[in-house]
C-alpha positions in Angstrom: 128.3 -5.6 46.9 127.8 -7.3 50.1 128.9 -10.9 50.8 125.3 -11.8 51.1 124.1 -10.4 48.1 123.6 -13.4 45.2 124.2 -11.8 41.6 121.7 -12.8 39.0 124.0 -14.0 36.3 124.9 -17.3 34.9 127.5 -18.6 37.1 130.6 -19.9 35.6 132.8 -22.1 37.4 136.7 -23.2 36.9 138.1 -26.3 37.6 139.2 -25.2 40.8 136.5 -23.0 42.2 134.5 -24.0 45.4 131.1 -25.3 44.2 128.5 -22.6 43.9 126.9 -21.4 47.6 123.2 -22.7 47.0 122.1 -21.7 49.9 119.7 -19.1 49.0 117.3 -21.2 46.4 117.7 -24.8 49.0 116.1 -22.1 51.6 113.4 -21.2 48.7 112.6 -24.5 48.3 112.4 -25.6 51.8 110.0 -23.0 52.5 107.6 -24.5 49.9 108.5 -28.4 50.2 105.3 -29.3 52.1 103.2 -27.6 49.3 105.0 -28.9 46.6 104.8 -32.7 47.8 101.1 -32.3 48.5 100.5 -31.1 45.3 103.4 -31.6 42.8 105.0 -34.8 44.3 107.4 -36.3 41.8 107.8 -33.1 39.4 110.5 -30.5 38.9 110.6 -27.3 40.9 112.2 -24.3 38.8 113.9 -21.9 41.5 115.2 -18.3 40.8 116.5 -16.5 43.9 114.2 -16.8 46.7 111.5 -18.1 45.0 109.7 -21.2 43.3 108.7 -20.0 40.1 107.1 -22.9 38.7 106.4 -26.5 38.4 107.2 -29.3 35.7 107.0 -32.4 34.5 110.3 -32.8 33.3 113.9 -30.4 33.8 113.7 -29.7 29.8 110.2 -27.8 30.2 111.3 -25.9 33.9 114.9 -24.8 32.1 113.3 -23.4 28.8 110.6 -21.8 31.0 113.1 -20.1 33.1 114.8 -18.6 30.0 112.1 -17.2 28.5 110.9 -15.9 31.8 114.3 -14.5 33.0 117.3 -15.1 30.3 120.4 -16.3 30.7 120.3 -16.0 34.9 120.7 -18.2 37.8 118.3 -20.7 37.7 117.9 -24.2 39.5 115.8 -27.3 38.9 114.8 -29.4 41.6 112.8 -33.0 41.9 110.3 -32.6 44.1 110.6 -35.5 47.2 109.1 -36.1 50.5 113.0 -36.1 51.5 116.4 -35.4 50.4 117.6 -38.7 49.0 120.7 -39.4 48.3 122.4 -40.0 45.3 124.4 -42.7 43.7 127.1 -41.8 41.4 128.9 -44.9 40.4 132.9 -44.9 39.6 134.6 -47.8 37.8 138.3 -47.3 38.0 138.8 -48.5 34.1 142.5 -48.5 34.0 142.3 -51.2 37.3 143.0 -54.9 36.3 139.8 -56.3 37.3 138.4 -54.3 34.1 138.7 -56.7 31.0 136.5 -56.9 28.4 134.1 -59.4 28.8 133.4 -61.3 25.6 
């Protein structure tokens, strides 16, 4: 297999494996952004391999799509934007003193 080559499986990660190379299906859906926000803006892309397969109102619909279409593979869901935006994940520290219960 060469180190390009992407298998087509469900990829199963450890606790200490790199995170998965995405590379491949960002490029997919790059290729097809400007389409997509003309004509999808604010839906889900569903992205196996190099190619958008469909589009969805919600994740739930593009996932079940892709399983019937393709089984258990490698499949990604993506919200289609104008932009990458980026996302807030917000941590709380609940073992820090400042976090009492508030009654």
């Amino acid at each position: 297999m060469g180190t390009n080559e992407i298998k087509d499986e469900w990829p199963v990660l450890e606790e200490n494996d790199p995170p998965l190379d995405l590379s491949r299906e960002n490029a997919a859906f790059e290729r097809e952004r400007a389409r997509l926000v003309r004509d999808h803006l604010g839906k889900i892309a569903l992205i196996h391999g190099d190619e958008v397969v469909g589009v969805f109102p919600t994740a739930s619909e593009a996932v079940l799509e892709g399983y019937r279409r393709f089984g258990l593979a490698r499949l990604i869901c993506r919200p289609i934007t104008a932009t990458d935006e980026e996302i807030f994940v917000p941590f709380a520290d609940l073992d820090h003193p400042s976090m009492g219960r508030i009654d």
